[in-house]
N, C-alpha and C positions, 0 to 999 in steps of 0.2 A: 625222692631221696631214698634211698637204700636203706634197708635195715640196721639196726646196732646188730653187732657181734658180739654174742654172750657167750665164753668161755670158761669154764672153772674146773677146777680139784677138790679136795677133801678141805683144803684148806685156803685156798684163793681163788679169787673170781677177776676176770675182766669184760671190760664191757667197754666198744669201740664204737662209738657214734660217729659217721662222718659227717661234714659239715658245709652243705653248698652255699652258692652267693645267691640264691633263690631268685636268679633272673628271669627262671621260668623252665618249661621242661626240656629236659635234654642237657639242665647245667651242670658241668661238674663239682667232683667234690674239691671242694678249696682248703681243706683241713680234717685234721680229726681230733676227737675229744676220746682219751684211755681214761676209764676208771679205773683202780685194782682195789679192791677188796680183799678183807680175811689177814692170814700171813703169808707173808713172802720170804720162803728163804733158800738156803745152796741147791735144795733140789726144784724149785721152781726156776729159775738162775737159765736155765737152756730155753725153756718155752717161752718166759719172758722174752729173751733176747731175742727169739725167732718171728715173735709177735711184733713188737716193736723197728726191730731190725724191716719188717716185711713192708710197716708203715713210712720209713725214711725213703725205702727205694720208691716210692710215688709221688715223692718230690714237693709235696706240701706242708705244712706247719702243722706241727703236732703239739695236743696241750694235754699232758701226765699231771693227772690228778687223782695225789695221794694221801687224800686227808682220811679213806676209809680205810686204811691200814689197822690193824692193830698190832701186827709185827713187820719189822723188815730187815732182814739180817745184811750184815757188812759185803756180804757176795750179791747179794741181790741188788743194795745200792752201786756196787764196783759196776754190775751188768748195766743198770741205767746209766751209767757215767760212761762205759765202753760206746754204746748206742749212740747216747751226745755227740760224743767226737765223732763219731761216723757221718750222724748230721752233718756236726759243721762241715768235714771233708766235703759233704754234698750240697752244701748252703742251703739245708732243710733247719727250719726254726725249731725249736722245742720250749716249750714252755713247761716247767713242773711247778706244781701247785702245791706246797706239800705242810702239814703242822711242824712248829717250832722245834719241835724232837728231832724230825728230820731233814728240817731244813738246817740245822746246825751242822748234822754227820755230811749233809749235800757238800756243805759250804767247806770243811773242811778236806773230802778227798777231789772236790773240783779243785779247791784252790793253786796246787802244783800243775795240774792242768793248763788252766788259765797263765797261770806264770811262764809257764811256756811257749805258749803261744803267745805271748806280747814280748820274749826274746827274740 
């Protein structure tokens, strides 16, 4: 299996583990695991979305876990929320993992989303 990809700034870090079915050698990756670290906000907002963005086009289930946050500004949530629907356009899974803080801000600018999508 392939290395984690460790990324970061002054103030955020990522770390992208990918995840095979351990058949044996030669298997592919079937998933990946994002951590992000530190703060996330509007100027982080582009490399997130290119990171993430980069994981959807491979067509596997991705699990976004955000519990090592200490900050995460309203653009930065908008950019993971932009990614999702991209997913789904691609019937790529995502899973976010995220503390109560922000799972509440997820839930509220998913939710118009979601509404929509079941018009």
């Amino acid at each position: 299996m392939a290395l984690a990809i460790r990324r970061w700034s002054a103030e955020w870090s990522v770390t992208i583990s990918p995840k095979a079915d351990g058949a044996g050698p030669g298997t592919g990756v079937t998933g990946y695991r994002v951590e992000l670290h530190g703060e996330l906000d509007a100027a982080s907002r582009c490399e997130l979305g290119a990171q993430l963005t980069s994981l959807v086009d491979r067509g596997v289930p991705i699990i976004l876990d955000l519990t090592h946050l200490s900050f995460c500004s309203v653009a930065a949530v908008e950019e993971v929320v932009r990614v999702v629907q991209v997913a789904r356009e691609h019937n790529v899974s995502v899973s976010i993992i995220a503390p109560t803080r922000l799972e509440c801000l997820f839930r509220q600018v998913m939710e118009p989303v979601i509404d929509e999508k079941v018009r």
